[in-house]
N, C-alpha and C positions, 0 to 999 in steps of 0.2 A: 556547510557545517557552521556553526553558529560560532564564533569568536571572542574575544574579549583581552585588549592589550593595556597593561598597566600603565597609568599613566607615569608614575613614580618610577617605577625601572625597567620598563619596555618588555615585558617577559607576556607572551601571549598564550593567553588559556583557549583552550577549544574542545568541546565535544559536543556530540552525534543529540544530548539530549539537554536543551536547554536547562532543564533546575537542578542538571547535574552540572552544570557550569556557573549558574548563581552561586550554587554551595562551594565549590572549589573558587570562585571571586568574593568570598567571603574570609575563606581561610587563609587566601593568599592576602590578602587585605592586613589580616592579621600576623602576618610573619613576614611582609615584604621587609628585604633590603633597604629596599630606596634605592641603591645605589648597584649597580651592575658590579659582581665580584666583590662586593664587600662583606664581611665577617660578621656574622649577628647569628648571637645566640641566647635562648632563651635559658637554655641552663645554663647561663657560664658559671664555672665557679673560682672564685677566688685561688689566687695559686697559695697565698699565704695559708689558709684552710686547707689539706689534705687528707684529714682525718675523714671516717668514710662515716655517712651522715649517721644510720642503720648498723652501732654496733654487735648487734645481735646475731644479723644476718651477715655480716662480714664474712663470715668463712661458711662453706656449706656443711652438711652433714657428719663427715670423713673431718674436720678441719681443717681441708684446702681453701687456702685464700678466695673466694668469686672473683675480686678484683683485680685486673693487674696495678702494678704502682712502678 
């Protein structure tokens, strides 16, 4: 089964059909760590911000909050 170990943070992709393993060494490419257990996020958001971005859809239909806070 075809393999592929990141050089950046040691996390080993594999599967059964190669260009399904290019495509996942693509993605992964694009959201690696680097760092084994460390904390990375593409949406972080600001703690200082709370406010919910989509005040429209803040609450659903009924006006229960979607969000919890």
């Amino acid at each position: 089964m075809p393999e592929i170990i990141c050089p950046d943070c040691g996390k080993r992709l594999f599967h059964e059909n190669e260009t399904t393993l290019k495509i996942e060494e693509t993605i992964h490419s694009k959201f690696c760590r680097k760092t084994e257990g460390e904390t990375h996020s593409f949406m972080h958001r600001d703690p200082a911000h709370m406010e919910t971005f989509d005040s429209e859809r803040e609450n659903d239909t009924t006006g229960t909050p979607v969000l919890k806070k």
